[in-house]
MARDRENLUM-488403 format. One line per field, with one value per residue (C-alpha): residue number from 0; residue in three letters; z, x, y. Coordinates in steps of 0.25 Angstrom, whole numbers, plus 5000, padded with zeros to 4 digits. Each point is the difference from the previous one (the first is absolute). Layout:
N
roke	c(NUM ...) $
lonu	c(ALA ...) $
up	c(Z ...) $
east	c(X ...) $
north	c(Y ...) $
END
This chain:
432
roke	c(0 1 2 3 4 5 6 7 8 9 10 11 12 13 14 15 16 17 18 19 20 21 22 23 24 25 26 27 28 29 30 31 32 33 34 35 36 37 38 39 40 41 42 43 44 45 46 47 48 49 50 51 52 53 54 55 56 57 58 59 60 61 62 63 64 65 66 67 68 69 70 71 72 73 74 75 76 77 78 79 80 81 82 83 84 85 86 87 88 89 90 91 92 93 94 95 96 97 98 99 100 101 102 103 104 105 106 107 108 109 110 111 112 113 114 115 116 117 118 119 120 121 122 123 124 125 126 127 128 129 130 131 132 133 134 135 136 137 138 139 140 141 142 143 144 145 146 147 148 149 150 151 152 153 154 155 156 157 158 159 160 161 162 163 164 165 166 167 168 169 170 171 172 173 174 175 176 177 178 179 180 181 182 183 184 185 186 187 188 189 190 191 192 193 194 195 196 197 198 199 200 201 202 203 204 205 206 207 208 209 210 211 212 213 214 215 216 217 218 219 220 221 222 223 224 225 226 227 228 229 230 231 232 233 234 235 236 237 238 239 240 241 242 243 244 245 246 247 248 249 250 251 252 253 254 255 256 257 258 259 260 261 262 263 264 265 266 267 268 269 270 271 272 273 274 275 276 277 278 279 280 281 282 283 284 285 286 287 288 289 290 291 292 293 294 295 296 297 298 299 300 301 302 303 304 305 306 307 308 309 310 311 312 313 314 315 316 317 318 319 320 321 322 323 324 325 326 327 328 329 330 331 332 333 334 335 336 337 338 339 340 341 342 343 344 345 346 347 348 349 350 351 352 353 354 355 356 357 358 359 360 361 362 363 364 365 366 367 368 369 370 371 372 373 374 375 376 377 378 379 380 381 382 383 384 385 386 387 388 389 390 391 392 393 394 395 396 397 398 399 400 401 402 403 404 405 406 407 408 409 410 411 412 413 414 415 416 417 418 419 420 421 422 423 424 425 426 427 428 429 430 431) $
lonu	c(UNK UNK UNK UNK UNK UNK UNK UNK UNK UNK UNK UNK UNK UNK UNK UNK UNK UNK UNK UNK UNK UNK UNK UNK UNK UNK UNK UNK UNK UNK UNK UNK UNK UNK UNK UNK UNK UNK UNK UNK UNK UNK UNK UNK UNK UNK UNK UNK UNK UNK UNK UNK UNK UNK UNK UNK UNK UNK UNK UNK UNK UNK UNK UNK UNK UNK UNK UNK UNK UNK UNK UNK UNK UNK UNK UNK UNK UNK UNK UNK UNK UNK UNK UNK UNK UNK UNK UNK UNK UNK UNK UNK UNK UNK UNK UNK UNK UNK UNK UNK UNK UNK UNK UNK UNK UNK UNK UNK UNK UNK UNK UNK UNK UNK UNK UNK UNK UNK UNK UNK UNK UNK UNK UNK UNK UNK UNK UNK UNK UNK UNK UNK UNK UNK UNK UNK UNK UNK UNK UNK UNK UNK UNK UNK UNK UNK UNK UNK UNK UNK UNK UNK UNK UNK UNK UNK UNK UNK UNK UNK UNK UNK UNK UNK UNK UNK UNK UNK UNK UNK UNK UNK UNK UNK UNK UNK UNK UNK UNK UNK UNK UNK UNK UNK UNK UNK UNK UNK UNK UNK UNK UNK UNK UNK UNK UNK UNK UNK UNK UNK UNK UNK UNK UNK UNK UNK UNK UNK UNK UNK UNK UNK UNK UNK UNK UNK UNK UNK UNK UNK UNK UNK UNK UNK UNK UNK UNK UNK UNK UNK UNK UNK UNK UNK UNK UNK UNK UNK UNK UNK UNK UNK UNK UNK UNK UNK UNK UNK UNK UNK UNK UNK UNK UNK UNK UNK UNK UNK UNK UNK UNK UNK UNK UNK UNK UNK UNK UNK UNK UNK UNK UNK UNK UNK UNK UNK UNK UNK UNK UNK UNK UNK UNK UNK UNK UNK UNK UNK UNK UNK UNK UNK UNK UNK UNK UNK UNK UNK UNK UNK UNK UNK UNK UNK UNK UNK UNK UNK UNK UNK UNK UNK UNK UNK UNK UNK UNK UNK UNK UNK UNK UNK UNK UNK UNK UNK UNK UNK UNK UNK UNK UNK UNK UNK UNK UNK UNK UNK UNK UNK UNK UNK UNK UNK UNK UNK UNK UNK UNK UNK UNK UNK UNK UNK UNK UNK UNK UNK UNK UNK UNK UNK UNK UNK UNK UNK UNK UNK UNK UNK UNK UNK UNK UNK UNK UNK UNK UNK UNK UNK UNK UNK UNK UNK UNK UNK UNK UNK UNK UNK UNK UNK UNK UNK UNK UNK UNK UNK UNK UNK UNK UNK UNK UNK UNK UNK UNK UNK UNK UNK UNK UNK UNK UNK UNK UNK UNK UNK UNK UNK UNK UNK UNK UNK UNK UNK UNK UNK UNK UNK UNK UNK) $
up	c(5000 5004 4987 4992 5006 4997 4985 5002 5006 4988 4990 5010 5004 4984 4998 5012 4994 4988 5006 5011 4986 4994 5011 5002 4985 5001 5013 4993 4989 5008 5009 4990 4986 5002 5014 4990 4988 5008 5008 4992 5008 4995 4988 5003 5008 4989 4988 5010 5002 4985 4999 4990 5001 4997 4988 4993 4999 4997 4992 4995 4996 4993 4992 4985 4998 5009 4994 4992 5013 5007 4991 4999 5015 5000 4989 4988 5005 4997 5013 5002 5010 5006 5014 4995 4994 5013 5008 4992 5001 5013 5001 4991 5005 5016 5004 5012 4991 4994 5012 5005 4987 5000 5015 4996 4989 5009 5011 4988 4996 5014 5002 4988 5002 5015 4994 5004 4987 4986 4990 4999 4999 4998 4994 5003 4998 4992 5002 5008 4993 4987 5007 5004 4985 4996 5012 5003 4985 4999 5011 4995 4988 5007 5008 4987 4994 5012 4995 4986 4994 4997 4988 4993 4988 4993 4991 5000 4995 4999 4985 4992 4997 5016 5003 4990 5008 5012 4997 4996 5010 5010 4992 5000 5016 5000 4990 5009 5012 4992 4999 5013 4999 5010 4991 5007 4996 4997 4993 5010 4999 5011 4990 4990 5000 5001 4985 4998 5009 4994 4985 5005 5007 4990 4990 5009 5004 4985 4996 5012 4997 4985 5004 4994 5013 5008 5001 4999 5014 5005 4989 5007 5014 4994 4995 5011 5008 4991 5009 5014 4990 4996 5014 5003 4989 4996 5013 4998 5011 4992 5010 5003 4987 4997 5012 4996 4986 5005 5007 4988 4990 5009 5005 4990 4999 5014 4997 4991 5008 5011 4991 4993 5015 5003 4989 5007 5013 5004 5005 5010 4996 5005 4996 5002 5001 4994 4989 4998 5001 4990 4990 5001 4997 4989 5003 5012 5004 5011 5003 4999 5010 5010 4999 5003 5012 5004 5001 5007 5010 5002 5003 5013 5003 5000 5005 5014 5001 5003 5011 5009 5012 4989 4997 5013 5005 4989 5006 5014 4999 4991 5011 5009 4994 4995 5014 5005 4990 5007 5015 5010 4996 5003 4993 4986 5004 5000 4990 4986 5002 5003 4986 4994 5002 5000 4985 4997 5006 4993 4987 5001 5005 4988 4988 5008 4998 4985 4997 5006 4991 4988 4998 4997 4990 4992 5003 4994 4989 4996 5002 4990 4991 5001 4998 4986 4995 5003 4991 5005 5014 5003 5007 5011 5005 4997 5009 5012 4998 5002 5012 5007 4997 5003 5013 5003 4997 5010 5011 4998 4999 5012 5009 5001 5006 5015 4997 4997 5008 5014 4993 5001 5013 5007 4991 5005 5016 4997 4995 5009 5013 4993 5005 5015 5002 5009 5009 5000 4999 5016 5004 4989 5002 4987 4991 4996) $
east	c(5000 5010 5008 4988 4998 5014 4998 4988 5004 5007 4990 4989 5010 5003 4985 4998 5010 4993 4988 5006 5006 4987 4994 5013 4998 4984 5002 5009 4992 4987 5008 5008 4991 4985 4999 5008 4991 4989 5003 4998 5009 5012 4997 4997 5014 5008 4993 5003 5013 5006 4996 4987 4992 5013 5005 4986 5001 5016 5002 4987 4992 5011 5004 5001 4992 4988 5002 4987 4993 5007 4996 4986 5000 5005 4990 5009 5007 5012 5008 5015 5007 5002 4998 4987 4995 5002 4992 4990 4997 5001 4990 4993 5001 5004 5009 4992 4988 5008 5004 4985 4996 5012 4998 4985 5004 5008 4991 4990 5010 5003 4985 5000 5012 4993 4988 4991 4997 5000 5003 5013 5000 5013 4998 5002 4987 5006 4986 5006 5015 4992 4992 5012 5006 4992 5002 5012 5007 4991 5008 5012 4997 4996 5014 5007 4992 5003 5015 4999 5007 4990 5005 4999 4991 5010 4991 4997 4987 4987 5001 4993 5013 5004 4987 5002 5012 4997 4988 5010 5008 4990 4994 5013 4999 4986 5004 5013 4990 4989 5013 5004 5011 5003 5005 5013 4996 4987 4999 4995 4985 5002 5008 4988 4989 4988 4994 5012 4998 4986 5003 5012 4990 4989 5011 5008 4988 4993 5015 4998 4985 5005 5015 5004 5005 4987 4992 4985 4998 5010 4995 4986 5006 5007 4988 4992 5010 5002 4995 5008 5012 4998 4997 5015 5005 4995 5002 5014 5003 5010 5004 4984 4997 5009 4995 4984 5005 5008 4987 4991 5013 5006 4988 4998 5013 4997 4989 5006 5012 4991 4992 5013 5004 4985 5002 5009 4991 4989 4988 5000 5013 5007 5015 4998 5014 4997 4991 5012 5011 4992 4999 5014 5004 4995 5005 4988 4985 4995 4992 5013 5006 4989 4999 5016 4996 4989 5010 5010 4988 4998 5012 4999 4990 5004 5011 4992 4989 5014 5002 5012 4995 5001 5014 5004 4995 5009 5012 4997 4994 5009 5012 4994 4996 5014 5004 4991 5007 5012 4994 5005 5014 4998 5013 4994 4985 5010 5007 4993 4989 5011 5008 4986 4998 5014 5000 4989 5002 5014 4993 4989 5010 5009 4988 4997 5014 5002 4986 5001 5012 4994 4987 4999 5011 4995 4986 5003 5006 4988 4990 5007 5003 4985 4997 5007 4991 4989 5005 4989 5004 5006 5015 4997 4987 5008 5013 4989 4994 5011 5005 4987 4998 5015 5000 4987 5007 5011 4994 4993 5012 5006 4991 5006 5011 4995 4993 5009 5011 4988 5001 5014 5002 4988 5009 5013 4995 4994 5013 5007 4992 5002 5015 4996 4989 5009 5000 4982 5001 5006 4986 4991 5002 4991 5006 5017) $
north	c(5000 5009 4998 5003 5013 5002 4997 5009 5013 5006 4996 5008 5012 5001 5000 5012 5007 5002 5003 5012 5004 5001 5007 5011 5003 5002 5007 5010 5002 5003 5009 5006 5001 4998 5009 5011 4998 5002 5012 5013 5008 4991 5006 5012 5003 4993 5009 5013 4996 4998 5015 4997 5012 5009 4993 4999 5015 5001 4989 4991 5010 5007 4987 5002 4989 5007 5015 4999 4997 5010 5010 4995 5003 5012 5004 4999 5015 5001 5001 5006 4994 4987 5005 5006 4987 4994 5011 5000 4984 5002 5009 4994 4983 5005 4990 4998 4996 4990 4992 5001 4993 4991 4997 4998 4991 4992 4999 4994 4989 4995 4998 4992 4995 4994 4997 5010 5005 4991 5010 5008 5014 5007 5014 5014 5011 5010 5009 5010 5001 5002 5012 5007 5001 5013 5007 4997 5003 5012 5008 4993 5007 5014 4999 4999 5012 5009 4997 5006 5010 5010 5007 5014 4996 5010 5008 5016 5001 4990 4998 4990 4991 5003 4994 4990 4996 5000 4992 4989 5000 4998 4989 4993 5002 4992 4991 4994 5001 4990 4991 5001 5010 5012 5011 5005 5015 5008 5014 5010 5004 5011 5008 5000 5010 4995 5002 4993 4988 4999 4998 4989 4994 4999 4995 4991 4992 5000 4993 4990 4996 4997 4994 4987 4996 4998 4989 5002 4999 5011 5009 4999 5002 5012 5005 4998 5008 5012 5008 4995 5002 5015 5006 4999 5000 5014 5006 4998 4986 4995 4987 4998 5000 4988 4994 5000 4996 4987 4996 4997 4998 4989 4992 4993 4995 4996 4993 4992 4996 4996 4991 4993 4997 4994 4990 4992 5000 4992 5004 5011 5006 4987 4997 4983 4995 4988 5005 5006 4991 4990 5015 5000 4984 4995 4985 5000 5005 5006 4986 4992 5010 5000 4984 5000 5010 4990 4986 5009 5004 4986 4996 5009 4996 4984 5004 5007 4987 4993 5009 5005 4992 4986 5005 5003 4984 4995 5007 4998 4987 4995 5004 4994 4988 4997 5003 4988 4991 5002 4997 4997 5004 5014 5004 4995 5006 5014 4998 4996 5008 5012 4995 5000 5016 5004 4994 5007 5013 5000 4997 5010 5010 4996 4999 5017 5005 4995 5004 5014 5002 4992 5002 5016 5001 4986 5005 5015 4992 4991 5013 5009 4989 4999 5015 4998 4992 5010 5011 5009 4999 5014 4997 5011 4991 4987 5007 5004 4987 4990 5009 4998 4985 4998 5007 4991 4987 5004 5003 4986 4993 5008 4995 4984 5005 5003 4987 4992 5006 4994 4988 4998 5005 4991 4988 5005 5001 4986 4994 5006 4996 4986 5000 5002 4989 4992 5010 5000 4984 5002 5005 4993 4985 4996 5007 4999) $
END
């Protein structure tokens, strides 16, 4: 009998090994992955901390590849400065707004990602961004008028060909503004008699009605404010003039840039980032991207019915099963089930360190090998992107090294004390 249980022990031990390895490796994914995946401020805190909010304004939204967009949210008007650009998103998309929505998205995707919701919602409600373009551009636009040079219209008399060219000159001024251009200088009306301002004004405005340069619409809306137009303009405000005229000469423009950037929105002004991601590769749909979502979803979920408190049984139970193996030879009910965890807190410490200085330069590697072949992926969302998702597997992987670092020291107390039991055997007769 004895020799059979001899035979037997290491076959069993081998077999407890296994299963305290099964256990330590479930345990450290549960503790380590799904509590993570399903806490939203995990997420949160990472996206914060890879400075997302700021580089949206200084470098995504200012990607070549996204310039038409840009411009369409800044109404198509031509702006002058990099910094202004950046102000004016801001003001227009605060970068407080943007973290509520991303924060709101976020919170959505770990309800679905915990069940409590079937359907997937990640999207952020342009409504309130695309409100703010008109204002916000319009006093852009009156900041940059109060900055002209207001210039002597450089004539001595009111004549016919004076009137003629000044008529033309102004026309050129509301032109540029119809396109979206700030002139840089404006003849002075102030220096104009008043006879004189009217003429110009009857003939500058019979040029604009009749330019080639106007669509139907902002021919109407210059009709319809012929008379908002003149009251400055003949009482010789020169600036407020080109103030009232970038109203109606501009909205339009607006309008349309406002509608080119609802195109690629769903309903209620939503920007859904997988509608989009699915726009953007043509190799996929937004169904075979929700269904990936879905199996992933599952996983986590398989993975939680199994449980920390299951995991935890295998470790501990295993330990002390293979200690009972061993009874009543105290030094052997130590020492194997120390090895056991040393072993595998050694491996799990070691598979932690390799993998912390692995996994984000092979993972950056396969994402932008990825990103090539989606050619309508701009780099600056790809770049932000990889950052985020790389950070996020890092601070995954980080956390199997406290883990594994309690596994190894329990085993190592255990192994140790394994060495002393002679001096326990004194006191405990049954055991040796």
């Amino acid at each position: 009998m004895g020799c059979l249980i001899s035979i037997l022990r290491p076959g069993v031990g081998l077999v407890l090994g296994v299963v305290i390895f099964i256990g330590s490796l479930s345990l450290l994914v549960l503790n380590n992955f799904s509590e993570k995946l399903q806490s939203a401020d995990f997420y949160k805190t990472t996206i914060a901390a890879e400075g997302t909010y700021n580089r949206i304004y200084n470098k995504v939204l200012l990607d070549d590849e996204l310039s038409d967009k840009t411009s369409e949210f800044l109404g198509n008007i031509q702006v002058v400065s990099h910094d202004e650009i950046v102000g004016l998103l801001r003001d227009i998309l605060p970068p407080e707004y943007i973290q509520s929505q991303v924060e709101g998205s976020i919170d959505r995707t770990v309800d679905y990602i915990n069940e409590d919701v079937d359907v997937l919602e990640a999207y952020v409600e342009l409504t309130e961004p695309l409100n703010n373009v008109k204002p916000v551009m319009f006093a852009y636009m009156d900041s940059r008028i109060d900055k002209l040079q207001v210039k002597d219209p450089g004539i001595s008399a009111c004549s016919a060909t004076a009137v003629t060219d000044l008529s033309n000159r102004f026309l050129q001024r509301f032109e540029g503004l119809a396109n979206g251009e700030v002139p840089t200088s404006v003849p002075s009306l102030e220096a104009l008699d008043p006879l004189c301002r009217q003429l110009v004004f009857a003939s500058a405005f019979d040029l604009l009605l009749v330019s080639s340069n106007l669509d139907a619409e902002t021919t109407q809306l210059v009709e319809n404010n012929r008379e908002a137009l003149r009251g400055p303009f003949e009482a010789g405000e020169t600036l407020g003039m080109l103030k009232v005229s970038a109203r109606f000469l501009t909205e339009p423009l607006m309008d349309e840039a406002i509608n080119a950037v609802r195109e690629d929105l769903i309903e209620g002004d939503r920007f859904d980032l997988i509608h989009q991601l699915a726009e953007w590769d043509d190799g996929t749909t937004e169904a075979e991207i929700r269904e990936d979502i879905e199996t992933g979803r599952d996983w986590i979920s398989r993975a939680n019915n199994f449980g920390n408190l299951t995991s935890l049984i295998m470790v501990i139970g295993g330990a002390v099963v293979m200690g009972l193996v061993f009874f009543p030879k105290l030094s052997g009910m130590l020492r194997w089930p120390g090895v056991a965890l040393s072993i595998n807190g050694v491996f799990f410490f070691a598979a932690g360190k390799i993998a912390e200085s692995e996994v984000p330069d092979r993972l950056t590697g396969v994402i932008e090998a990825g990103a090539d072949k989606v050619s309508d992926v701009p780099p600056e969302i790809t770049s932000l992107g990889t950052d985020i998702l790389v950070s996020f597997v890092s601070q995954l992987i980080d956390g199997f090294v406290g883990p594994s670092l309690t596994l190894l020291i329990i085993g190592a107390i255990l192994l140790g004390s394994s060495f002393f039991t002679i001096m326990i055997g004194r006191f405990v007769p049954f055991v040796r």
